[in-house]
Structure formats: structure tokens, C-alpha cells
N, C-alpha and C positions, 0 to 999 in steps of 0.2 A: 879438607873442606873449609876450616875455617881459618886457616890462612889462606885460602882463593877469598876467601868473602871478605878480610882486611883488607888485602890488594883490590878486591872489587871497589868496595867503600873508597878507598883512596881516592882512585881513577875518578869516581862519580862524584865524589867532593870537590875534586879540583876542575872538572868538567860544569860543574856547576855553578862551583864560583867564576869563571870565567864568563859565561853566561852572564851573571848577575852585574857582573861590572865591564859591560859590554865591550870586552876583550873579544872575544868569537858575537859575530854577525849573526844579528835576528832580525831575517827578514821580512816584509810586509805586505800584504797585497791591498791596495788602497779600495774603498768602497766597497768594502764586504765589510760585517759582520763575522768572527770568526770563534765561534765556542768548541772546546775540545771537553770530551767526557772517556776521563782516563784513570786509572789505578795506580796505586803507590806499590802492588804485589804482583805479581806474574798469574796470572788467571782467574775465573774464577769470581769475579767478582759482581756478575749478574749486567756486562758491559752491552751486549749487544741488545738486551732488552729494553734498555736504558736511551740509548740510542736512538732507538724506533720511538721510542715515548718521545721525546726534545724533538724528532723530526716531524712527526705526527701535531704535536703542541704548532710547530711552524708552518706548517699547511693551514689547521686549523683558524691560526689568526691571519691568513690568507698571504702569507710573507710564501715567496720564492727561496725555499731551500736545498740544500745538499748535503750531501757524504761522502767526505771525504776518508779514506783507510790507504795505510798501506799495503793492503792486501797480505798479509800476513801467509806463509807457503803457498801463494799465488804460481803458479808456474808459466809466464805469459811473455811474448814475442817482444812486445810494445811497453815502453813505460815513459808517461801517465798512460793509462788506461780508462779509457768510458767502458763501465761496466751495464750500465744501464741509462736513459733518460725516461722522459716522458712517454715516448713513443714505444720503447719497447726492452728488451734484453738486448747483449750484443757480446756477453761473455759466459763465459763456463766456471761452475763453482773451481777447478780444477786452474781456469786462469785467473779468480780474484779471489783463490779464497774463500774454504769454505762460511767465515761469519760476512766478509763483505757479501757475499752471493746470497745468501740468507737477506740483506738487507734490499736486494734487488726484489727479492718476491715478493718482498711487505711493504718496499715504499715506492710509490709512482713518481721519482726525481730524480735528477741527477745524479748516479755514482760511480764517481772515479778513483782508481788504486793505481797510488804510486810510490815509490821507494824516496824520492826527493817529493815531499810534502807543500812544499814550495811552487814548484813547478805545477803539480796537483792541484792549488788552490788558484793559481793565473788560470790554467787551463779551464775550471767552471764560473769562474768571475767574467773571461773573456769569451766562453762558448754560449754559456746560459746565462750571463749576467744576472746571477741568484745574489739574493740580499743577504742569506745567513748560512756558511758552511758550517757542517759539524765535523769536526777534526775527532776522529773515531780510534781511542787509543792513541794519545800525541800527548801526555803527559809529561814522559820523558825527552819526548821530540823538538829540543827549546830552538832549531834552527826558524821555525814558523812565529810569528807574532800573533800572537789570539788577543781577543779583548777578554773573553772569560775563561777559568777553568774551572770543569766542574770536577771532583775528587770524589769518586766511589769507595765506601772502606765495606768490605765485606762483614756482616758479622759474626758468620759462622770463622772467621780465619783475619780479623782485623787487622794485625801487623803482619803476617807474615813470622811467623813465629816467630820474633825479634832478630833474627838474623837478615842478614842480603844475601842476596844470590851468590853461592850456589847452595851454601851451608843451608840459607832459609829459603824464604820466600819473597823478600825485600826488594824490589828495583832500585831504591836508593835511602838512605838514610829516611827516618823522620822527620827528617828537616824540610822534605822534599813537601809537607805539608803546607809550610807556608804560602808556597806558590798557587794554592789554591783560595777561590774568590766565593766559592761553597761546597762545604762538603756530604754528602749524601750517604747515610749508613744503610748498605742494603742487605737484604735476605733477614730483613728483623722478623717476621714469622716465622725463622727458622729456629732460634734462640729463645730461651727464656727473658723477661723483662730486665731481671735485675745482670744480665748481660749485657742487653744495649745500654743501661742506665752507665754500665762500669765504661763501654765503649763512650760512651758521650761524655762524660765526666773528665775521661783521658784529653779528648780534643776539643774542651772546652778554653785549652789554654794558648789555642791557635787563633781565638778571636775572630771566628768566620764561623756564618749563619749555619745550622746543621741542624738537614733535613732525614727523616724516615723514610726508606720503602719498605715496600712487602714484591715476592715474587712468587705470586700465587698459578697452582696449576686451573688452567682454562676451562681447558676441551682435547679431544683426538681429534686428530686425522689421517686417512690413509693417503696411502700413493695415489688415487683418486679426487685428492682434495675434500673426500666426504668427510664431513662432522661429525663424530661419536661425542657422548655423553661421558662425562667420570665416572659416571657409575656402570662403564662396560664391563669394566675389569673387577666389580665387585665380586668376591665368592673363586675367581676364578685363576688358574694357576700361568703366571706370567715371566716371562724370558727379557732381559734386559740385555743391553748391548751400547756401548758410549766412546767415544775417544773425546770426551771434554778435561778441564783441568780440575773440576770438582764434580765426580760421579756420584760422591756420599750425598751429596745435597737431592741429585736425579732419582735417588734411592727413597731417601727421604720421602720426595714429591708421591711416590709409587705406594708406599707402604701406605700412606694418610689413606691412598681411596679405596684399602682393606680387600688387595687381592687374599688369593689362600695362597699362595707362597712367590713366591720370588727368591733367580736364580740371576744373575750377572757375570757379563762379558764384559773385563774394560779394555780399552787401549788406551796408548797415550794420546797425551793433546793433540790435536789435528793429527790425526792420522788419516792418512790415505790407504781404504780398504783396496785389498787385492780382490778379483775375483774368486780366487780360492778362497779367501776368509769369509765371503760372502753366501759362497755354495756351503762351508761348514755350519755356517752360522743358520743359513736355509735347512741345512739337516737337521739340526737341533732343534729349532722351530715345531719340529713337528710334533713334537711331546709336551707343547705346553697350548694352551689356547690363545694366548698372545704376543708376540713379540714386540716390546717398545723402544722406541729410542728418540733423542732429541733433535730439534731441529736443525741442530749444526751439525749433527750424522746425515741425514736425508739427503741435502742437497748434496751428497757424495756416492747415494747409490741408485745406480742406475737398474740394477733388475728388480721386478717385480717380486714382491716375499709376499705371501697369503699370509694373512690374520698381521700383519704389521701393523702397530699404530705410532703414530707420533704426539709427544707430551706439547703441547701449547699452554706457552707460559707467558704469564704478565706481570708486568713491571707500574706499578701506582704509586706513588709519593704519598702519604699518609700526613 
């Protein structure tokens, strides 16, 4: 493993300085606005909530925005893909990906997933001629030209335990910090103070402004879209089930609101339930009072489960 993770490093240092010294082509799409909100680590890092928050903010001050992803295990005919507009849906978690398709239920704008990011961004400049894409996850992606990047460092898992992939958790060197224009330390209610202090201290030497979140749990919801309370699951004994890249943290969220016990199913990252995992997962169900899981599970299951709820989590800049 850590001779793959030298060889990785290499590759990405040299892939990167070429970039830098515009050896390999960064191209541009004229008249957009282009901010990307990406990680220096491989999952985990509170991105898609992050996400919604910057699109939301761009609605808000009444700017024409989008999202752009490359739809990450997307399985789809067509690429670029419009996954959604104004008007309506037009794709399946299963063709954009389950966190792009999550972003269709929550934001009313343009989203399109494509493997050339490029292409992706002509596509909603010249379809919806939006004033600000948000390039979702394009951190590493330097073929695109952004005006900003935004830089998430997780705090429960900062670096990446100092290694790069595959040894650690690292997409590329620390150095890949510079390229960022601000960086945002999140899941700070998850850690103790003198934690984030030690994290901010570390990337105080990068000389870019650095902001707090917290990713606080909401509310429930069922497959009905109905609203539960936090305080459903008080007293009562609850069934867990995830295929995200930090389940410790979803755990976390569950314990604060003081069921009486909690039992977990994980899978790996995006994973695609079978219907068999589905029907098991259904049988087990029935011994506890609630079943929960997070929203980037949901938009992947299609049958109905009794007493299921879904954790609704938020993302605030402190």
C-alpha cells in the first residue's frame, strides 16, 4: 500500500504541476461565474450539504444558478446529462448518482452530470444561461477554469490520515491546499474545540480565509415525505443502515438524540442495494422500532419499509 501511495503522489505532483504551468489545457466557459466546492480527501467531508447551502445562498440573492457533478456511479445512456431543471426531474438516482439526484429533490435549478465537466458547463451556460455554476466535487478536476475554490477539510478526519490514496485518504499531496481561494473546516460539532483550534493552527500557513461549519441533525422523514421530530427516536430501540464514506459520524448524529440502543448495517460508499439486501434489511426491521438511514441511501430505495426514517442534516457556516 505504501508504495502504491509514492507512485500515486508522483503521478499527482506531476499532473499538477503541469497544470500549474499551463502545460495541459484549462478550459473556460465565458460569462458564467464558476465556484467549485471540493475535498482534498476521498469522502466524507459533509460535501453535498455544503453544496445545497452555496446554491440556496444563490437563489436567495436572486442570481440564476446550477450544479454541476460528474455524477459519480451514475449509470446513464447520454453524457452531459440534465438531471433536472426548473420544470421538473428527468433522471433517476441510478442515472446521476445517488448524491447528484439528492441534489435534484432539494434544489429547483439546473442539474447536469457529466464525465467531461467541460462540456457540462457549455451545456447549462448555453441551455439556461445561469450566472453562477457550482462545480460539485472538481477540486481535483483542473481541466475546468473556476473563479473560486471552495476547500472543505473535514474535522473529524482532516488529512486523511497523512497518507494519499490508497495507503490513506489523501487525493493529492497538501500542497493541493494552495489552490484553494477559502477553506471551510467542517463537522466542527463533531470534535472537541481544542481540535478545530489544532486544525486551524495547521492551515493557518496557507494564508486563505478560514471558515467554521457545524452539520447539525434537523428532523425525520419518511418515504412519505412526512416530518418527524428528533425526539421520535427518544427512549426507543433503533436499526441503522448506510453505504456513505463516514458512517461513524451518522452514528454519532443517532446516539445525541438518546435512543435505547442502536444496531448498524454498513455498506461501502455508494453502494447499489440489491433487492435481496433490501428484503433482509426489511426482516430485521421488525425487531426494532425504527429504521434509519441517510439521505444519500433513500434516493436508492425504491420499496416501501414501515417505521423507516430518514436523518435531515444541515450544513451552517458559523
Amino acid at each position: 500500500m505504501y508504495i502504491l501511495s509514492i507512485i500515486y503522489g508522483v503521478i499527482t505532483k506531476i499532473r499538477n504541476k503541469l497544470y500549474d504551468h499551463k502545460i495541459l489545457k484549462i478550459n473556460k466557459v465565458e460569462n458564467v461565474e464558476l465556484i467549485c466546492v471540493g475535498n482534498i480527501t476521498v469522502g466524507g467531508t459533509g460535501k453535498t450539504p455544503a453544496v445545497q447551502y452555496f446554491a440556496k445562498k444563490i437563489i436567495n440573492d436572486k442570481k440564476k444558478g446550477a450544479v454541476l457533478s460528474r455524477g459519480y456511479n451514475g449509470k446513464r445512456k447520454s453524457d452531459p446529462m440534465i438531471v433536472r431543471d426548473e420544470n421538473g426531474i428527468y433522471a433517476t438516482s441510478l442515472e446521476a448518482g445517488d448524491e447528484t439526484y439528492l441534489h435534484s429533490l432539494n434544489l429547483e435549478i439546473p442539474i447536469v452530470v457529466s464525465k467531461n465537466r467541460f462540456l457540462g458547463a457549455k451545456l447549462l451556460k448555453e441551455k439556461y444561461n445561469v450566472d453562477i455554476i457550482i462545480l460539485d466535487d472538481g477540486y481535483q478536476h483542473r481541466k475546468l477554469f473556476r473563479d473560486k475554490n471552495i476547500l472543505l477539510i473535514d474535522a473529524t478526519n482532516p488529512f486523511g490520515g497523512g497518507y494519499l490514496l490508497p495507503k490513506g485518504r489523501l487525493r493529492e499531496s497538501l500542497d493541493g491546499i494552495k489552490r484553494a481561494d477559502e477553506i471551510i473546516i467542517s463537522k466542527t460539532n463533531f470534535v472537541q474545540k481544542n481540535i478545530v483550534d489544532e486544525i486551524t493552527n495547521k492551515l493557518k500557513k496557507y494564508n486563505k480565509p478560514i471558515f467554521l461549519a457545524v452539520h447539525k441533525e434537523d428532523h425525520f422523514y419518511n418515504q412519505s415525505l412526512v416530518n418527524f421530530p428528533l425526539e421520535t427516536i427518544k427512549g426507543k430501540d433503533v436499526l441503522l443502515f448506510s453505504s456513505i464514506a463516514n458512517p461513524e459520524n451518522f452514528k454519532k448524529s443517532i446516539l445525541k438524540l438518546e435512543p435505547k440502543s442502536v444496531k448498524e448495517i454498513k455498506f461501502s460508499d455508494h453502494h447499489i442495494y440489491s433487492d435481496i439486501e433490501i428484503e433482509e434489511i426489511s426482516r430485521e426491521a421488525v425487531d426494532y422500532d425504527f429504521i434509519i438511514t441517510t439521505e444519500k441511501d433513500i434516493v436508492k430505495i425504491k420499496k416501501n419499509i414501515e417505521n423507516m426514517l430518514v436523518l435531515k442534516i444541515s450544513f451552517d457556516i458559523v
